[in-house]
C-alpha positions as CSV (number, residue, x, y, z in Angstrom):
1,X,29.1,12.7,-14.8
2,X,28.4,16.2,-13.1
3,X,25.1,16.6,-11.0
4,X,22.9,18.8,-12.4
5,X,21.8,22.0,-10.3
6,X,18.2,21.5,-10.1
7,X,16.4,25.4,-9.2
8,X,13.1,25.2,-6.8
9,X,11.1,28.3,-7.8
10,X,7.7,29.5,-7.9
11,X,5.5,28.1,-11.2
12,X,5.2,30.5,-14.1
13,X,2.3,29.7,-16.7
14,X,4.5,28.2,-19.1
15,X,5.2,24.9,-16.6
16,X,1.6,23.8,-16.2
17,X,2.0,21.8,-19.2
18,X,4.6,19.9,-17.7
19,X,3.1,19.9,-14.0
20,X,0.1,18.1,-15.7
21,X,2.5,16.0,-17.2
22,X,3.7,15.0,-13.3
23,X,0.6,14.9,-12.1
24,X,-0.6,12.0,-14.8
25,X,2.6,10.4,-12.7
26,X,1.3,10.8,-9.5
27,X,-1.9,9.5,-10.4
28,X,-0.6,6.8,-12.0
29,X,1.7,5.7,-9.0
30,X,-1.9,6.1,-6.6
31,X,-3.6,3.8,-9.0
32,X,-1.3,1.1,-8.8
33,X,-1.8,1.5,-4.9
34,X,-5.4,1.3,-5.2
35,X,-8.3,1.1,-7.4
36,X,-10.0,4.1,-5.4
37,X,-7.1,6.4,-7.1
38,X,-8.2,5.5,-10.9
39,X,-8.7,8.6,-12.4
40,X,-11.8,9.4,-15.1
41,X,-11.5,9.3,-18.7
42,X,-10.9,12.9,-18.4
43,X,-9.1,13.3,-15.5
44,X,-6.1,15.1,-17.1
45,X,-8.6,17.5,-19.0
46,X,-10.1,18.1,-15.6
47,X,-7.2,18.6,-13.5
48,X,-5.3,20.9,-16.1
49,X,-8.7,23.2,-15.7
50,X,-8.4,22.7,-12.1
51,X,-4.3,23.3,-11.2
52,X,-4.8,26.1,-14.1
53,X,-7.5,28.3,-12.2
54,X,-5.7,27.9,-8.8
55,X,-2.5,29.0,-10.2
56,X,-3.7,32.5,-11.0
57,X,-5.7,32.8,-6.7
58,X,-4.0,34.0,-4.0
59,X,-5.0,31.4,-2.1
60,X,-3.0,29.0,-3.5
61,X,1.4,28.9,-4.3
62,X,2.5,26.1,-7.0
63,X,6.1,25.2,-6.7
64,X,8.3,23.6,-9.1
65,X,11.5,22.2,-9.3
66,X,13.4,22.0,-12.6
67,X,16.1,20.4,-13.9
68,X,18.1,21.9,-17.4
69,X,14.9,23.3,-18.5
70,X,12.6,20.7,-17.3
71,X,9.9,20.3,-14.5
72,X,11.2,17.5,-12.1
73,X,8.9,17.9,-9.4
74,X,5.8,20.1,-7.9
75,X,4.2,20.8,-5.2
76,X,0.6,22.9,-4.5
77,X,0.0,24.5,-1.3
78,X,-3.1,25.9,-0.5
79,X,-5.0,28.8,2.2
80,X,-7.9,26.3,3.4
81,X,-10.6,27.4,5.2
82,X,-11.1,25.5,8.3
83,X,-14.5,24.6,9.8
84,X,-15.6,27.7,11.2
85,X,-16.2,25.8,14.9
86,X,-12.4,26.0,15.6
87,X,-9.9,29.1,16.7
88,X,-7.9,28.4,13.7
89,X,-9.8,29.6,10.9
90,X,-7.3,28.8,8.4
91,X,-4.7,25.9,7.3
92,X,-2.0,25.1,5.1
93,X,-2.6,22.7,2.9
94,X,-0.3,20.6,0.5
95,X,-2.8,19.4,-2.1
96,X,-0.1,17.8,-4.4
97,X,3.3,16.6,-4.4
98,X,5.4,14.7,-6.7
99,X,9.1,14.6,-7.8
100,X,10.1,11.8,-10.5
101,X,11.3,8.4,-9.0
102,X,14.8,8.8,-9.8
103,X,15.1,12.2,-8.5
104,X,13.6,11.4,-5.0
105,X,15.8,11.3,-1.6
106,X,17.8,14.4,-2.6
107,X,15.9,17.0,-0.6
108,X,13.8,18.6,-3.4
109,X,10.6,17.8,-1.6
110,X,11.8,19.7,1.5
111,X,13.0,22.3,-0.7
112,X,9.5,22.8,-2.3
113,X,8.0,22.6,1.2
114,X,10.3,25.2,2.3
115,X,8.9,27.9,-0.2
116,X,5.4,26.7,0.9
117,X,5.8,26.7,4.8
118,X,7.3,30.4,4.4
119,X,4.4,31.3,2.1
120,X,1.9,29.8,4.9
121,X,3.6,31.8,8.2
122,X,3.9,34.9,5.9
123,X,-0.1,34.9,5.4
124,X,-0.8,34.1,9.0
125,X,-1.0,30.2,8.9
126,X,0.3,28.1,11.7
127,X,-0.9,24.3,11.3
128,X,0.4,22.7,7.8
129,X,-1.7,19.5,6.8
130,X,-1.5,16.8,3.4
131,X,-2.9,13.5,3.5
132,X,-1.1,10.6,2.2
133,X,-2.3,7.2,0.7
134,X,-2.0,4.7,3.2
135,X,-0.7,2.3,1.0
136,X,2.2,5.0,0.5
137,X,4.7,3.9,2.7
138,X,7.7,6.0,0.9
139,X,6.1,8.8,1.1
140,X,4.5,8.4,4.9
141,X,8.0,8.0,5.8
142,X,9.4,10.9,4.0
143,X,6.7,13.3,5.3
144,X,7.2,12.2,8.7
145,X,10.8,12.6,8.2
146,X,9.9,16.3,7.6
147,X,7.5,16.3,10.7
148,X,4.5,15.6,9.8
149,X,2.7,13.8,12.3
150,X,-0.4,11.7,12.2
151,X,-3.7,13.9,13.2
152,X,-6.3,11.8,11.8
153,X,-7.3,8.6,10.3
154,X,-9.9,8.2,7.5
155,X,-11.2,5.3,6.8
156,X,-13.0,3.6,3.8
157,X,-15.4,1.5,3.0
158,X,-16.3,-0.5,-0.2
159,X,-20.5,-0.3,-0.3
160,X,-20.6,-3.2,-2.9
161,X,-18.4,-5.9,-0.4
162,X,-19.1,-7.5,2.8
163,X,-20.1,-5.8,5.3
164,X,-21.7,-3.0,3.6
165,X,-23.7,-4.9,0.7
166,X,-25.3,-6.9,3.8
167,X,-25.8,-4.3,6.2
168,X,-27.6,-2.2,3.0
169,X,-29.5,-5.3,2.4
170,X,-31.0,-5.6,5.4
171,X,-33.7,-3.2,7.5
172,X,-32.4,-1.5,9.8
173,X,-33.8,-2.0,13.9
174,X,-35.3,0.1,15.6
175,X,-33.5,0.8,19.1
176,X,-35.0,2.2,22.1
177,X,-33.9,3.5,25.3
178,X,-36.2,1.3,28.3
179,X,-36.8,3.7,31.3
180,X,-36.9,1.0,34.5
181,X,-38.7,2.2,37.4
182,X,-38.3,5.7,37.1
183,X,-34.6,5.5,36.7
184,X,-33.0,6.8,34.0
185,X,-31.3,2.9,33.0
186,X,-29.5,3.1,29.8
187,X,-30.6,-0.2,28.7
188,X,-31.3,-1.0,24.6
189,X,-34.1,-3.0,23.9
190,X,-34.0,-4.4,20.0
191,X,-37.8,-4.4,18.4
192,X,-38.7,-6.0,15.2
């Protein structure tokens, strides 16, 4: 059987339909990693009003791949601000990326990164950033792969388990700096 060309473009307003449709995947992949990734009742409604908004900014480049007249695979990069404290004012960002399971390890991700990363350098952007589920271990690998490299960690915690229900539960104490003799001892002294 003959492998079928599969074209990565930019989005036209006719594929959203279908990029929701990929999207519902994603989500549903993240949710079997983790109950933190459920999405709402209306997720779907809210993310088609979402991806639809951002489609028609500047700020933002959805790329598709498609296969005989069907979406296979997107990808939407975003102009981010960054905190105004740092010489970068601006990042690339890769909000979203999927490509169906049986499509996967044939490049089309690069691909669709390619027309992003171009997309970034043309409007001034040098850092590229995503963030990946940690439970995600196919994709960590393949966006490392494409060199992406670990810049930061965040972590999560669960306020109705242990520790966080007991440290909630309980008042907090009060701890004071003690001055010894003048000297400027950093020494804690708990008080009840």
């Amino acid at each position: 059987m003959a492998q079928t060309r599969i074209e990565i473009r930019e989005a036209r307003k006719e594929d959203l339909e279908q990029v929701v449709d990929l999207w519902e995947d994603l989500v549903a992949h993240h949710s079997d990693l983790s109950i933190h990734f459920l999405p709402a009742s209306d997720g779907r409604e809210k993310w088609s009003k979402y991806v639809s908004k951002k489609f028609s900014e500047k700020s933002t480049k959805l790329v598709v791949a498609e296969q005989d007249n069907e979406i296979v695979g997107f990808m939407l990069g975003m102009l981010s601000p960054n905190a105004p404290i740092f010489k970068e004012k601006t990042l690339g960002t890769i909000s979203d990326a999927y490509v169906r399971p049986e499509l996967r390890k044939k490049g089309i991700t690069r691909e669709m990164l390619k027309v992003c990363l171009k997309w970034f350098y043309k409007n001034k952007v040098r850092t590229a950033n995503l963030s990946v589920a940690a439970a995600n271990f196919e994709a960590r690998a393949a966006w490392g792969q494409m060199g992406f490299k670990p810049h930061m960690i965040m972590k999560r915690m669960d306020l109705d388990k242990y520790p966080a229900k007991d440290m909630i539960a309980r008042k907090p104490k009060i701890v004071r700096k003690k001055v010894v003799k003048g000297k400027d001892k950093k020494q804690s002294r708990k008080l009840r």
